[in-house]
C-alpha positions in Angstrom: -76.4 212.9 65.1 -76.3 216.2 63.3 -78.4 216.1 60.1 -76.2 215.9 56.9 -78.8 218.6 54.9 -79.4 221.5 57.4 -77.1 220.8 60.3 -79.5 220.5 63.0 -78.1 218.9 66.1 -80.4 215.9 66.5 -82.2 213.0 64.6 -84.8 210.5 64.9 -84.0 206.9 64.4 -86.4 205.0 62.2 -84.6 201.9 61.4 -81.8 199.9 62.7 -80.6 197.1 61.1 -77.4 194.9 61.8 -75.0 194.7 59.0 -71.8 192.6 57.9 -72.4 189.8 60.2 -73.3 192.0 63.5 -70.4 193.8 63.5 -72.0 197.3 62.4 -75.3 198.8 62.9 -76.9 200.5 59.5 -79.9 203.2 60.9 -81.9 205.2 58.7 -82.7 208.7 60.6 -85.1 211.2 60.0 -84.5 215.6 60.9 -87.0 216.6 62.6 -86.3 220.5 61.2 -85.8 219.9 57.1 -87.7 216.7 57.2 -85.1 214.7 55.7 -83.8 211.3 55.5 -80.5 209.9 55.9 -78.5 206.7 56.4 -75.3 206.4 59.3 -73.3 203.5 60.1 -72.1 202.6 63.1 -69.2 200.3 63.9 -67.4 199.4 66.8 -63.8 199.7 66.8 -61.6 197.4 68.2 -58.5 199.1 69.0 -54.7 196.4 69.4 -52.4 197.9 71.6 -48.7 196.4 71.1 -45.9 196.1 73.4 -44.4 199.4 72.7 -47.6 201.2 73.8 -49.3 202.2 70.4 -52.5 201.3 70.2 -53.5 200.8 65.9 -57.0 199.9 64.7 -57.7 196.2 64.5 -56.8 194.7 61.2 -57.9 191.3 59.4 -55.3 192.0 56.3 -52.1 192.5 58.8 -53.3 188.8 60.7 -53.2 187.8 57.2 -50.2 189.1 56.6 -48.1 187.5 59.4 -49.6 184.5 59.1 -49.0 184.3 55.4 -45.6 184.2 56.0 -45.8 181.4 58.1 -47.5 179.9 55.6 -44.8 180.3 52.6 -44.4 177.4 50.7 -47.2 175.4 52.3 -50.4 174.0 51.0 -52.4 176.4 52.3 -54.9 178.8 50.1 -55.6 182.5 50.5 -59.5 181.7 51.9 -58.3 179.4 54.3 -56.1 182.6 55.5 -59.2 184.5 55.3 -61.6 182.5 57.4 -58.7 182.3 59.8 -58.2 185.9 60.0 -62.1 186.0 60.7 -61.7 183.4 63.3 -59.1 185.6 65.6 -61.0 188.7 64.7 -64.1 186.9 66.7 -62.1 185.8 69.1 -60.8 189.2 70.1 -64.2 190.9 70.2 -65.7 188.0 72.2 -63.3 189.9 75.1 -65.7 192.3 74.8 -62.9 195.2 75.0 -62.7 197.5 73.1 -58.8 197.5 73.4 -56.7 194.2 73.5 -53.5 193.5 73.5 -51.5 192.2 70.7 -50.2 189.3 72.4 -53.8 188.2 73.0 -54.2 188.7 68.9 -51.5 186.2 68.8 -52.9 183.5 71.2 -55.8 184.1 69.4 -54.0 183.1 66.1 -52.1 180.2 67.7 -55.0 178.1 67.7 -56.9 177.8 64.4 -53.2 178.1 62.5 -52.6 175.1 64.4 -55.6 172.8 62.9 -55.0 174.7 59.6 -51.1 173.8 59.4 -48.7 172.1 61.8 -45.6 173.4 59.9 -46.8 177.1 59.8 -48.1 176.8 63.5 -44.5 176.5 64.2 -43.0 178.9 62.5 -45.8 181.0 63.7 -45.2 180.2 67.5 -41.0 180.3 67.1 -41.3 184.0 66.3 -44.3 184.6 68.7 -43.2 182.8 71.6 -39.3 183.6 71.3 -37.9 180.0 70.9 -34.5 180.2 71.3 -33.5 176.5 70.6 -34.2 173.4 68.7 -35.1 171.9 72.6 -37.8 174.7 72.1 -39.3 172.8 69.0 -38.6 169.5 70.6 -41.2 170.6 73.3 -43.6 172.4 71.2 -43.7 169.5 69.4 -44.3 166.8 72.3 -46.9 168.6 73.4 -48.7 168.8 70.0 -48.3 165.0 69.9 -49.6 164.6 73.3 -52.9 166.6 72.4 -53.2 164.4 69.2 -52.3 161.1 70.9 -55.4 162.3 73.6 -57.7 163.5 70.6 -57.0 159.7 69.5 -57.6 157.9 72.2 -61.1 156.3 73.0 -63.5 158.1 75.5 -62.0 157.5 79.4 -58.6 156.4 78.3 -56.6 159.1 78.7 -53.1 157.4 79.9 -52.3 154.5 81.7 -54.3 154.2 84.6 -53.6 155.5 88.4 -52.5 153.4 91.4 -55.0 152.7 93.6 -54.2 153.3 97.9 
């Protein structure tokens, strides 16, 4: 790291720290030629790359965005969006890539807009997942009442039970 003060090419690390929950790393440095201290951040950057091949920085506010929309008109406030937007935002960097795709951004979305709201998981998944139909819905939501109706059910019954021989 070139010093900030005199230029010279390298730097002595003093201090790290981790900052905003572990997603960047604050270190104070010294220059070993003027003496002087200085502070550098360093972040990781998580790039998306989308299906027509450009790859954009990672960004809470556009999850927030998209899934604001599927959100209009239902009882949902904007922290609830922002913990959400968190949530897929640590989902995506447990990858551990450093590039991801933008359809795994929106698997990674699928799930907590699901417990968050049933109508805007929906709407979220007919735009994400193409539906073409209303037998589209129909089976998105069978299967949503099939996880609840397995959620419900006491430990070890999970459907009638098999035939024996």
């Amino acid at each position: 790291m070139k010093c900030p003060f005199c230029r010279h090419p390298d730097s002595r690390v003093i201090d790290s720290r981790e900052i905003e929950d572990g997603q960047a790393i604050r270190r104070r440095r010294s220059c070993p030629q003027c003496t002087r201290r200085f502070s550098t951040v360093e972040e990781s950057v998580l790039s998306v790359v989308k299906r027509s091949g450009v790859t954009e920085p990672f960004s809470r506010s556009k999850v927030v965005l998209g899934v604001r929309r599927a959100c209009q008109g239902r009882p949902v406030d904007e922290d609830a969006l922002a913990l959400l937007a968190q949530q897929v935002e640590e989902t995506v960097r447990a990858s551990g890539q450093a590039e991801v795709p933008s359809q795994e951004v929106g698997l990674a979305i699928l799930g907590p807009l699901r417990v968050l709201d049933e109508v805007a998981y929906l709407r979220f998944a007919s735009v994400y997942r193409s539906f073409d139909s209303a037998a589209d819905f129909a089976a998105e939501i069978e299967a949503m009442r099939a996880d609840a109706d397995r959620a419900e059910a006491p430990p070890g019954e999970h459907g009638p039970p098999l035939p024996v021989g």
